[in-house]
C-alpha positions as CSV (number, residue, x, y, z in Angstrom):
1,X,79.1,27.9,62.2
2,X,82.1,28.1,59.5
3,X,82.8,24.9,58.2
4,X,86.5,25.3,56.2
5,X,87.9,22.2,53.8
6,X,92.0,23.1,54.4
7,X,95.1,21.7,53.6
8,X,96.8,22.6,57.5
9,X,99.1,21.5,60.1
10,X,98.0,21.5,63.2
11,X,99.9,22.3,66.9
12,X,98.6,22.1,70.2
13,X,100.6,23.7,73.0
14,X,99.6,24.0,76.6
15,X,99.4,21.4,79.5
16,X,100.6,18.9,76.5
17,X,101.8,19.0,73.1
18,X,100.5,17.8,70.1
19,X,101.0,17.8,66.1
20,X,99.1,17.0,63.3
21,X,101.7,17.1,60.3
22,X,99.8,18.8,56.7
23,X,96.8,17.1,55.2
24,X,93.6,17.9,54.4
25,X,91.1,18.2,57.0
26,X,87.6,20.0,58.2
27,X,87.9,22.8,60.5
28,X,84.3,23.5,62.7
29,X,84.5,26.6,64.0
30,X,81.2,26.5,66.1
31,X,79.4,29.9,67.3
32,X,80.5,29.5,70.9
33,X,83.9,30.2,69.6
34,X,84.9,26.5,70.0
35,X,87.1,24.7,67.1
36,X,87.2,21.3,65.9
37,X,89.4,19.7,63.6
38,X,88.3,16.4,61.5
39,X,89.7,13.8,59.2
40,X,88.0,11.9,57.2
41,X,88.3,9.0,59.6
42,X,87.8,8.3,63.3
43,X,84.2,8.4,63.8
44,X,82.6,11.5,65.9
45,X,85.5,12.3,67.3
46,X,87.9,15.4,66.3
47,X,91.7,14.8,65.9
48,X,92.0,18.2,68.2
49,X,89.9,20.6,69.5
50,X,90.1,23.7,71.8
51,X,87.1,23.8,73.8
52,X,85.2,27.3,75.0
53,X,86.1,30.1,76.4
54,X,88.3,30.8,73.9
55,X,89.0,33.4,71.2
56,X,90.4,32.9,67.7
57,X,92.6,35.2,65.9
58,X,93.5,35.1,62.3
59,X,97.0,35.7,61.9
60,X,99.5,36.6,58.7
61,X,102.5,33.9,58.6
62,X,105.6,35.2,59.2
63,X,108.3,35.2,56.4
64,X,109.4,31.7,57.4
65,X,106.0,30.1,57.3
66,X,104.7,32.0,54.2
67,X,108.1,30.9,52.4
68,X,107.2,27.3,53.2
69,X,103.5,27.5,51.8
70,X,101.5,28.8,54.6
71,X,99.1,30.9,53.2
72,X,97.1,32.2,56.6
73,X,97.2,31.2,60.2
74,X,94.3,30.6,62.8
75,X,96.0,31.0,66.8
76,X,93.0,29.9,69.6
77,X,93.5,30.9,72.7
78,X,91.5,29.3,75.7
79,X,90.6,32.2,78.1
80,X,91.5,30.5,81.5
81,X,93.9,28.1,80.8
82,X,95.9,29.8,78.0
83,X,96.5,27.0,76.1
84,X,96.7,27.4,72.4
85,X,95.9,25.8,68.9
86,X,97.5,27.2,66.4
87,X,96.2,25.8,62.5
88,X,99.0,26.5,59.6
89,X,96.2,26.9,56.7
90,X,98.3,26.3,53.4
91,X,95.1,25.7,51.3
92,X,91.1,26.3,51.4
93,X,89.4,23.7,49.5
94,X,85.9,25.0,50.8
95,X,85.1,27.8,53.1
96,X,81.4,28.5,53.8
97,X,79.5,29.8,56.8
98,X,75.7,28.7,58.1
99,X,73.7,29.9,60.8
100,X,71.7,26.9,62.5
101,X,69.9,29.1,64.9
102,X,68.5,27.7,68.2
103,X,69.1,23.9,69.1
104,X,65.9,22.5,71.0
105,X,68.6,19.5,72.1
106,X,68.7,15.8,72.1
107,X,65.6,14.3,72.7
108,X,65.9,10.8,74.3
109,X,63.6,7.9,73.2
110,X,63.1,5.0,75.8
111,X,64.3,6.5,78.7
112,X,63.5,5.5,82.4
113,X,60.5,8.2,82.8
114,X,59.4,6.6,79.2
115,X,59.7,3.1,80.2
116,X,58.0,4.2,83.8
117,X,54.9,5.6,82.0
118,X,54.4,2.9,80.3
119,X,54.8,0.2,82.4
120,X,52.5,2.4,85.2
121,X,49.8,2.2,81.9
122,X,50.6,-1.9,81.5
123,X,50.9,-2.8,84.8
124,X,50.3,-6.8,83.6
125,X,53.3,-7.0,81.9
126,X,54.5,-7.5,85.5
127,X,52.1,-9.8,86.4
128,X,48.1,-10.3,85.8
129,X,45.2,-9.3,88.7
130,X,47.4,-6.2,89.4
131,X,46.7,-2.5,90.0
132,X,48.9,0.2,90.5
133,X,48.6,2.1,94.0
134,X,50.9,5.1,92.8
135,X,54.3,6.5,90.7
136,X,56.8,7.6,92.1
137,X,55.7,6.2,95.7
138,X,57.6,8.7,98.6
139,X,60.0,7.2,101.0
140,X,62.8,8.7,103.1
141,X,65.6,7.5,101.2
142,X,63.6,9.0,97.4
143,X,61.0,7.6,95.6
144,X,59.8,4.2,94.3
145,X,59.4,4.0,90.2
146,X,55.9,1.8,91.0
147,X,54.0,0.4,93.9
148,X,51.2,-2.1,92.9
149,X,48.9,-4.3,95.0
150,X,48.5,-7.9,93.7
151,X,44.6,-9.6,93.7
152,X,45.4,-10.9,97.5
153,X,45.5,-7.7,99.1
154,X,50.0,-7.9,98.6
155,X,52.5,-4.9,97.4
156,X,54.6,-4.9,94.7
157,X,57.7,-2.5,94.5
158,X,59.0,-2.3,90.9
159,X,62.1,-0.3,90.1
160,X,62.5,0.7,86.5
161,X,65.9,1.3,85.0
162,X,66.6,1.3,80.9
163,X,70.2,-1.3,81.5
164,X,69.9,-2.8,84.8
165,X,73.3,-3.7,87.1
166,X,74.3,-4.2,90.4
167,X,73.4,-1.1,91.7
168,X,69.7,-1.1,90.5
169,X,69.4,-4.4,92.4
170,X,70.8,-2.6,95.8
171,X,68.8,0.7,95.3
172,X,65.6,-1.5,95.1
173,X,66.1,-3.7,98.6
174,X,66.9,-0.5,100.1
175,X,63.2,0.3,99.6
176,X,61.9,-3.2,100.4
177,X,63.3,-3.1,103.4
178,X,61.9,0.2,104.3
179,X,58.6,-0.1,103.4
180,X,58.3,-3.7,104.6
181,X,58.4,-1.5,108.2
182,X,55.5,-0.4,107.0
183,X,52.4,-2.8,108.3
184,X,49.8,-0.9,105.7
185,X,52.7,-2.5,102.9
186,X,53.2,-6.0,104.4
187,X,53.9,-8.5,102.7
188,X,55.8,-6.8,99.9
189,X,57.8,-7.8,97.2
190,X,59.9,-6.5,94.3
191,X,60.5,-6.9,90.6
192,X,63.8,-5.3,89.3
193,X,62.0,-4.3,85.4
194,X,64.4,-3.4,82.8
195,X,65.2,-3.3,78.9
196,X,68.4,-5.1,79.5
197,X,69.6,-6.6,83.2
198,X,73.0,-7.8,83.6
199,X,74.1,-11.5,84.9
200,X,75.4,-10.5,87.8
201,X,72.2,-8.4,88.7
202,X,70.1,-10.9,88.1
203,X,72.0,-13.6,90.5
204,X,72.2,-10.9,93.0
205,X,68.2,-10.0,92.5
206,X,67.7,-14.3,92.5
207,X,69.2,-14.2,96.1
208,X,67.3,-11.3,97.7
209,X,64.4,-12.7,96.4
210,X,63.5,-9.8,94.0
211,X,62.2,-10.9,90.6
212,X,63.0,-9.7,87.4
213,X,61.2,-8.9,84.4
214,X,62.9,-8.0,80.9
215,X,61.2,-4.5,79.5
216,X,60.5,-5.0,75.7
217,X,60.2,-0.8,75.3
218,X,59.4,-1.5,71.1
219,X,56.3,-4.0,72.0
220,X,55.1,-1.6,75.4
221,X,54.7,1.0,73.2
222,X,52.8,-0.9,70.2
223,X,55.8,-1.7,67.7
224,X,55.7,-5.6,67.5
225,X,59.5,-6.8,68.0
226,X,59.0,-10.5,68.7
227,X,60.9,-10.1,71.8
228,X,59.8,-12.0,74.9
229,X,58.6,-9.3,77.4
230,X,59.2,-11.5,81.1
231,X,61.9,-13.6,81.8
C-alpha cells in the first residue's frame, strides 16, 4: 500500500463528472490497484475513489499543466467501464509505501451464531425448568435457531436475531405454524430473543402470541452490564 500526503486536484470523468479543486489530501493507493483520496474530514469515507479493476499510470504534465504548478500526474483507468481519475499532484508532503501482507478479515463479536450458542448453553434466560431438544431444529421452509421443551412436556421455538424487526416476527410464525402440524410438537410456543427488538415487532409478536425476550449479549457471556436480560 502507498500512502502519498499531496497537494492535488482531483477530476473524475466517466458516467459523471466530478472536481476536487487543489488542497492537500491523502492518496491510498491499495495493492489491488484501487485508489482512494481523503481529507482530513468526512469520516471513513473518501472524497473519490476508483474502485478495482483498474490500472494506474503515472504521467508527465503537459506544458500547460507543468506551467501552472503541476509537478506529476496519476490517470486511473477502470478496466470495464473506462472511466477515469485523473490526480494533478503539484506537491508531495509524504510518500511512503508498506506492505501489510495477508488480512485474516473482520471478525464479528455478538453475532446471531454467537448469541445462538449461548443462549442454546443458558437456555433459562428464556424461562426456568427448560431443556433444549436441538439447534438449528430442521423444517421445510430452513431451520429453527432453538427448540426447547418446557417442565410440562410443551415446545418452545426461539428465533434468535442480533436487532429484531418485523420480519423476524414473520419468519418465526412461519415455523410455528409448521411445526404446530406436528402432533410430537403440540402445544408449541415461541419467544422472538434478541439484543434489541423494535416497537413495531414487539406489537406485532404481542398479537401472534409470540413472547419476547431482550438478549443482554455482555451479561450471557459473563461481562456484568446491569442490563435487564427479559422484558
Amino acid at each position: 500500500m502507498r500512502l502519498v500526503i499531496a497537494r492535488c486536484s482531483v477530476d473524475y470523468s466517466g458516467r459523471l463528472n466530478a472536481h476536487l479543486p487543489l488542497a492537500t489530501r491523502l492518496l491510498v493507493h491499495k495493492g489491488d490497484g484501487s485508489l482512494l483520496v481523503h481529507s482530513d474530514g468526512g469520516s471513513y469515507k473518501p472524497l473519490n475513489w476508483m474502485s478495482p479493476p483498474c490500472t494506474l499510470t503515472v504521467e508527465v504534465p503537459d506544458e500547460e499543466s507543468a506551467s501552472a504548478g503541476v509537478v506529476e500526474q496519476w490517470r486511473v483507468t477502470h478496466a470495464k467501464s473506462g472511466d477515469a481519475l485523473l490526480v494533478r499532484i503539484y506537491e508531495i508532503v509524504h510518500d511512503s509505501s508498506h506492505e501489510l501482507g495477508v488480512d485474516p478479515g473482520l471478525q464479528k463479536d455478538g453475532v446471531e451464531a454467537d448469541l445462538q450458542r449461548l443462549l442454546a448453553e443458558q437456555v433459562d434466560v428464556i424461562g426456568d425448568g427448560l431443556t433444549l431438544v436441538r439447534r438449528e431444529y430442521p423444517t421445510a421452509i430452513g431451520p429453527v435457531d432453538l427448540l426447547l421443551r418446557d417442565a410440562a412436556g410443551g415446545t418452545i421455538a426461539v428465533e434468535v436475531k442480533r436487532r429484531g424487526d418485523i420480519d423476524g416476527v414473520e419468519q418465526l410464525t412461519r415455523y410455528l405454524e409448521l411445526l404446530g402440524r406436528d402432533p410430537h410438537l403440540t402445544p408449541i410456543t415461541g419467544v422472538f430473543a434478541a439484543q434489541e427488538i423494535k416497537p413495531q415487532a414487539r406489537v406485532l409478536a404481542a398479537d401472534r402470541g409470540i413472547r419476547c425476550v431482550t438478549l443482554d449479549y455482555e451479561g450471557m457471556k459473563g461481562i456484568e452490564s446491569g442490563a435487564p436480560r427479559l422484558f
